[in-house]
C-alpha positions in Angstrom: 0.0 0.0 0.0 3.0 2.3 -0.3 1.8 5.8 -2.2 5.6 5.8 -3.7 9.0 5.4 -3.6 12.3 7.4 -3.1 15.1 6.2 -5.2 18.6 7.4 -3.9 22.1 6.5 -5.8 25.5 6.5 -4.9 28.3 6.6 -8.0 32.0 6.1 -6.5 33.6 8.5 -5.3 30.3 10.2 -4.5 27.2 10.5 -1.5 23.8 9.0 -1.7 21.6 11.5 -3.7 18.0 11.4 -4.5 17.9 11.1 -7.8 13.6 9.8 -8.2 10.5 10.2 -6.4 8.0 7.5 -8.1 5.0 6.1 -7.6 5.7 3.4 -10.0 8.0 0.3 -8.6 10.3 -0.3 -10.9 12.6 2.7 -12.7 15.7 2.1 -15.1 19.0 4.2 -14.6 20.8 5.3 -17.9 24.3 6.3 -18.8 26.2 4.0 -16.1 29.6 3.5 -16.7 30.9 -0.3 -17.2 33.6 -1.3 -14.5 32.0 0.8 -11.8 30.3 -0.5 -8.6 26.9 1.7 -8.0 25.1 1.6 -4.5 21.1 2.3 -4.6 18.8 3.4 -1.5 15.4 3.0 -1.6 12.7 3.8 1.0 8.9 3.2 0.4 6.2 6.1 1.8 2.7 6.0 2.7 0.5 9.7 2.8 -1.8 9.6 5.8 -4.1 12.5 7.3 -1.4 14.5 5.4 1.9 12.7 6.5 4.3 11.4 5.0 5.4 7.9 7.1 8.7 6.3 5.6 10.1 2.7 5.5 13.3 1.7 6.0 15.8 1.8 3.3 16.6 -1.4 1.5 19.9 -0.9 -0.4 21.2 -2.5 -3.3 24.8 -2.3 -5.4 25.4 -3.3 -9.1 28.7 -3.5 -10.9 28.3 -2.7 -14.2 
């Protein structure tokens, strides 16, 4: 029942940053370079009586 996601990324070398807020689940990242290790962040959030309430972050890393 989540009303969307925040999608953060982390390129080396670099800090998380927020690079999508979605309602959809699933979202493709473009232009990644091959070799590099990214790390991905992402929280789920629910609107209620006009509040946002946030998961817990679930991160992932890819080497491309």
């Amino acid at each position: 029942g989540a009303t969307g996601y925040q999608i953060y990324m982390k390129a080396p070398g670099e800090s998380y940053k927020k690079i999508k807020v979605t309602t959809d689940n699933k979202y493709t990242v473009k232009n990644l370079k091959k070799g590099k290790t990214y790390s991905f962040r992402v929280r789920a959030y629910c609107k209620l009586d006009g509040k946002y309430i946030y998961s817990g972050y679930k991160t992932y890393s890819v080497k491309i």
